[in-house]
C-alpha positions as a Markdown table, in Angstrom:
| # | Residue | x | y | z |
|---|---|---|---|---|
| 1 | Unk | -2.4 | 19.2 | 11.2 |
| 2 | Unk | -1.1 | 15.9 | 12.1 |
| 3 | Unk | -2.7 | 12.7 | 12.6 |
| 4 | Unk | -2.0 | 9.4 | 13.7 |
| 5 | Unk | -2.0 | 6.2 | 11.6 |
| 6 | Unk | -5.6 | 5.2 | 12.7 |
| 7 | Unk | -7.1 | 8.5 | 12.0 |
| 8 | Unk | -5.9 | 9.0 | 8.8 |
| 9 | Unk | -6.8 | 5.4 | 7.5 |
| 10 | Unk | -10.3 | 6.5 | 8.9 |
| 11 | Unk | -10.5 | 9.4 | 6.8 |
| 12 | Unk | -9.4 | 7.8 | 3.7 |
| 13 | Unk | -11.9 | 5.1 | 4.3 |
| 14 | Unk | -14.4 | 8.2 | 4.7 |
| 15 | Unk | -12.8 | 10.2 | 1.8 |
| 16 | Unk | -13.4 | 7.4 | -0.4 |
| 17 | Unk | -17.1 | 6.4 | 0.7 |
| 18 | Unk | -17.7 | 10.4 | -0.5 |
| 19 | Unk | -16.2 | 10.0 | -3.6 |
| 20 | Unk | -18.0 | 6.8 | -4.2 |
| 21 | Unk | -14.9 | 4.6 | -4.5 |
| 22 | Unk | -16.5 | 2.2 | -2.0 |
| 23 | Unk | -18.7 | 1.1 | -4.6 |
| 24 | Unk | -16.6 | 0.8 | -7.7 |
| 25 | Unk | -14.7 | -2.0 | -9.3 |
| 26 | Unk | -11.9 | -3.4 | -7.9 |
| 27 | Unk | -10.1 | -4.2 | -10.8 |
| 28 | Unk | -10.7 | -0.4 | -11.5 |
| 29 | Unk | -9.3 | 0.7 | -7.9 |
| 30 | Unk | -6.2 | -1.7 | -8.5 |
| 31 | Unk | -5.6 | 0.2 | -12.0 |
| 32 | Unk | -4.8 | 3.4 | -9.9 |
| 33 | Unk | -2.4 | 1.1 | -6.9 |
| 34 | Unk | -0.2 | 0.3 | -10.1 |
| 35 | Unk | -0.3 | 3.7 | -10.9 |
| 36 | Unk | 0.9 | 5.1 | -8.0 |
| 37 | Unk | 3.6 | 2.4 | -7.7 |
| 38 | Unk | 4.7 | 3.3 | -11.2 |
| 39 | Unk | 5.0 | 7.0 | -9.3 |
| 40 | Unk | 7.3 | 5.4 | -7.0 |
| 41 | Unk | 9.6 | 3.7 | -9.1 |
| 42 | Unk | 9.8 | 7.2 | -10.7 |
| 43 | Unk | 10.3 | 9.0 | -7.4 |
| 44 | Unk | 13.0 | 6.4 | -7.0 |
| 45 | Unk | 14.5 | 6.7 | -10.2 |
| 46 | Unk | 14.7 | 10.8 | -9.5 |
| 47 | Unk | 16.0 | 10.2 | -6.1 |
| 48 | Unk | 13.0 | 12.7 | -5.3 |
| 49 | Unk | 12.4 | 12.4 | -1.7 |
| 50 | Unk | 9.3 | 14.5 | -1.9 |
| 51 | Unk | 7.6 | 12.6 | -4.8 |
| 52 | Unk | 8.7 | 9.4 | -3.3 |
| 53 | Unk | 6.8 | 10.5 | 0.2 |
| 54 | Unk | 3.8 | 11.5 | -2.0 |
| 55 | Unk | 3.7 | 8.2 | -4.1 |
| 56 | Unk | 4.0 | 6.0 | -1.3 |
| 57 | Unk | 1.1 | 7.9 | 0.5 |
| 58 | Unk | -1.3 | 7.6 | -2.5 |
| 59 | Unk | 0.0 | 4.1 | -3.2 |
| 60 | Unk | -1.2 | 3.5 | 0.6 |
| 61 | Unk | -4.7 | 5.6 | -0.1 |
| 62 | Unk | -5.3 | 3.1 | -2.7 |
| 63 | Unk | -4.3 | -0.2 | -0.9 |
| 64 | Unk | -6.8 | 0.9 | 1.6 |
| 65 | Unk | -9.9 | 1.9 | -1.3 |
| 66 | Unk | -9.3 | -1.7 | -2.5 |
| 67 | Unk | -9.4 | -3.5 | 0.5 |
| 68 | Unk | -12.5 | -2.1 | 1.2 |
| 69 | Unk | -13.8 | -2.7 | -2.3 |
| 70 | Unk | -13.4 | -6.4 | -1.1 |
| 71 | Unk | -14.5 | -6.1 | 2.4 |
| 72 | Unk | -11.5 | -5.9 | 3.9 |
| 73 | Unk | -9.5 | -3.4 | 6.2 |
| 74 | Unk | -5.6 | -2.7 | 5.5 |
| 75 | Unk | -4.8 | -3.4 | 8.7 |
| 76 | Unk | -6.0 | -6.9 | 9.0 |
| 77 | Unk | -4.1 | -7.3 | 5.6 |
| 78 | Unk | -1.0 | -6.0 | 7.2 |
| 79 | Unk | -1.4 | -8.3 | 10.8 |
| 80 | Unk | -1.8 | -11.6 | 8.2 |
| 81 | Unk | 1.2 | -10.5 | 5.6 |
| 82 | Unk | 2.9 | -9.8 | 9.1 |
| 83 | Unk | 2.5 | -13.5 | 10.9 |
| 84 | Unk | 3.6 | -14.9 | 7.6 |
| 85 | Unk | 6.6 | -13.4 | 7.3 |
| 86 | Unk | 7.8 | -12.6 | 11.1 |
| 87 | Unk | 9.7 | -16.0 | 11.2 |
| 88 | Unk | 10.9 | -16.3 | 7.4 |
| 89 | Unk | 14.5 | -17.0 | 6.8 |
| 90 | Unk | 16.6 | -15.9 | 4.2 |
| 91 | Unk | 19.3 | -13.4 | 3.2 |
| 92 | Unk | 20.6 | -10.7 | 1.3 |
| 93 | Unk | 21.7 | -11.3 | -2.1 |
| 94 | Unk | 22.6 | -7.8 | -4.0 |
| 95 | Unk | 20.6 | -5.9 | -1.6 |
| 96 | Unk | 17.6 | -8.1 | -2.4 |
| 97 | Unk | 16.1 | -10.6 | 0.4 |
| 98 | Unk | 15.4 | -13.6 | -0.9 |
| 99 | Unk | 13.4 | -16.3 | 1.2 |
| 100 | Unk | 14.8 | -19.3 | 1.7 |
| 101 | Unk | 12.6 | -21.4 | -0.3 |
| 102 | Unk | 13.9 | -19.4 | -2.8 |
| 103 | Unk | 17.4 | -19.8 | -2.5 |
């Protein structure tokens, strides 16, 4: 069953309303994003495809849990993180993009 990036971030907003996690602490919610993220540094580590497709997936389940925890969707999230950084200048340094405020 496949779905498309709108559907799915509908029923994790759904699955999460069922299991309560609308309601919970925040703080809490961003407990479990760390969490998975430690998963993908471990994925990464493993050079484990799978786990790193399954870690990045609950790392994104979570994201979305907590910005609903704060009234917020993902997706509006993403759009703002998005005009800030469309125009930013930088450049690689050891496969790391630094901005160039930061240079």
């Amino acid at each position: 069953m496949d779905f498309n990036t709108d559907e799915v971030i509908g029923l994790v907003r759904r699955w999460g309303e069922e299991k309560g996690l609308d309601k919970a602490e925040p703080s809490k919610q961003f407990l479990k994003v760390t969490e998975e993220i430690g998963e993908v540094a471990a994925a990464l580590a493993r050079d484990n495809q799978n786990a790193l497709e399954d870690a990045l997936g609950d790392t994104v389940v979570t994201l979305i849990i907590l910005a609903e925890q704060k009234g917020l969707a993902l997706e509006d999230c993403l759009t703002v993180a998005y005009k800030v950084i469309k125009d930013r200048q930088g450049e690689m340094k050891d496969g790391v993009f630094i901005k160039s405020e930061d240079l």
